[in-house]
C-alpha positions as CSV (number, residue, x, y, z in Angstrom):
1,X,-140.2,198.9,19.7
2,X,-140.2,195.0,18.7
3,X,-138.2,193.9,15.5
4,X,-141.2,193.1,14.1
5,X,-142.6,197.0,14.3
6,X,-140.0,198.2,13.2
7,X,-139.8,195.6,10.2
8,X,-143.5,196.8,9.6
9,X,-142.7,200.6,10.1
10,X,-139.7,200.7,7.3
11,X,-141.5,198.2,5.2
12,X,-144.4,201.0,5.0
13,X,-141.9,204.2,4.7
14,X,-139.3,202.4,3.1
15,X,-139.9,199.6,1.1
16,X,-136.6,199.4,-0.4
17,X,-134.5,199.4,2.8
18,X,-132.3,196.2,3.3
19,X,-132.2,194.3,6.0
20,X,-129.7,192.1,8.0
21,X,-130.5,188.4,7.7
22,X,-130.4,186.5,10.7
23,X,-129.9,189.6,13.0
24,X,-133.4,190.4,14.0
25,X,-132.6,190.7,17.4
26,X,-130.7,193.4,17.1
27,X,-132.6,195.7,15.2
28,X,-132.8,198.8,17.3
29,X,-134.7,200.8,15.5
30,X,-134.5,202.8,12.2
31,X,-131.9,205.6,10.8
32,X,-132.0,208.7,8.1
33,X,-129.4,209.7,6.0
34,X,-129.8,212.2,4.0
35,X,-132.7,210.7,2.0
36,X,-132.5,207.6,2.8
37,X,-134.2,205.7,5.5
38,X,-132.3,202.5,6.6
39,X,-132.6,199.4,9.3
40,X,-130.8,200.6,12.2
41,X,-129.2,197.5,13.6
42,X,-126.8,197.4,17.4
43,X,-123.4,196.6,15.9
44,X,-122.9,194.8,19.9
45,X,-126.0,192.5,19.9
46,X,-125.1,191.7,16.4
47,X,-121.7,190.2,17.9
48,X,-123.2,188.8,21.1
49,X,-125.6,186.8,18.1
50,X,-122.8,185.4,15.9
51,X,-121.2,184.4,19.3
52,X,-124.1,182.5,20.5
53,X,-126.0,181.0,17.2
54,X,-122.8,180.7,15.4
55,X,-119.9,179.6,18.4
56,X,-117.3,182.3,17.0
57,X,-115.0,183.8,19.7
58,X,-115.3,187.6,20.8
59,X,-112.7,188.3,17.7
60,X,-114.1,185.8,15.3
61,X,-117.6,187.9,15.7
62,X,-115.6,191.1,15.4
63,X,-113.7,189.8,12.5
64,X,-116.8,188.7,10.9
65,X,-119.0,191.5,11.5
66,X,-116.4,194.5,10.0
67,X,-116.2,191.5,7.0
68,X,-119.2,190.7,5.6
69,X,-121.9,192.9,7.4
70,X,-120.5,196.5,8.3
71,X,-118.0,195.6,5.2
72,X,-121.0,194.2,2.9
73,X,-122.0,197.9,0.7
74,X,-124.8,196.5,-1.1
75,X,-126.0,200.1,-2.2
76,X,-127.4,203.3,-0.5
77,X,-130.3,201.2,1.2
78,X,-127.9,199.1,3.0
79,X,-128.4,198.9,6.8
80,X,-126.7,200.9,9.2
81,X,-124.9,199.8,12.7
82,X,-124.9,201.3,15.9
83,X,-121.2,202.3,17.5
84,X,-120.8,201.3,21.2
């Protein structure tokens, strides 16, 4: 399923569900828990993206990612990342 599906499939059973900016790519698909249903995002091709847009290092991406994205609880529709 495209990014853009799956954009258009939460946005109809979830309108409240957050989303990642500027991680379209990775979004894999989407997620439940418990009641909620959340943007499913690969934790992976969200590093391989900060490497490539952004220039960081392997660590710098992994740094950044468990920072302000994994790290970033922005309430109970916040996105959820896959675990390679």
């Amino acid at each position: 399923m495209a990014a853009k599906d799956i954009k258009e499939t939460l946005a109809e059973i979830s309108p409240e569900a957050l989303l990642a900016d500027g991680f379209d790519e990775a979004l894999v698909g989407i997620a439940r828990q418990f009641t909620n249903t959340l943007a499913l995002y690969s934790y992976d091709k969200c590093v391989e993206i900060l490497m490539r847009r952004d220039g960081m290092s392997h660590e710098g991406a992994i740094e950044f990612m468990e920072y302000n994205v994994v790290g970033a609880w922005v309430g109970q529709n916040t996105p959820a990342f896959t675990v390679t």
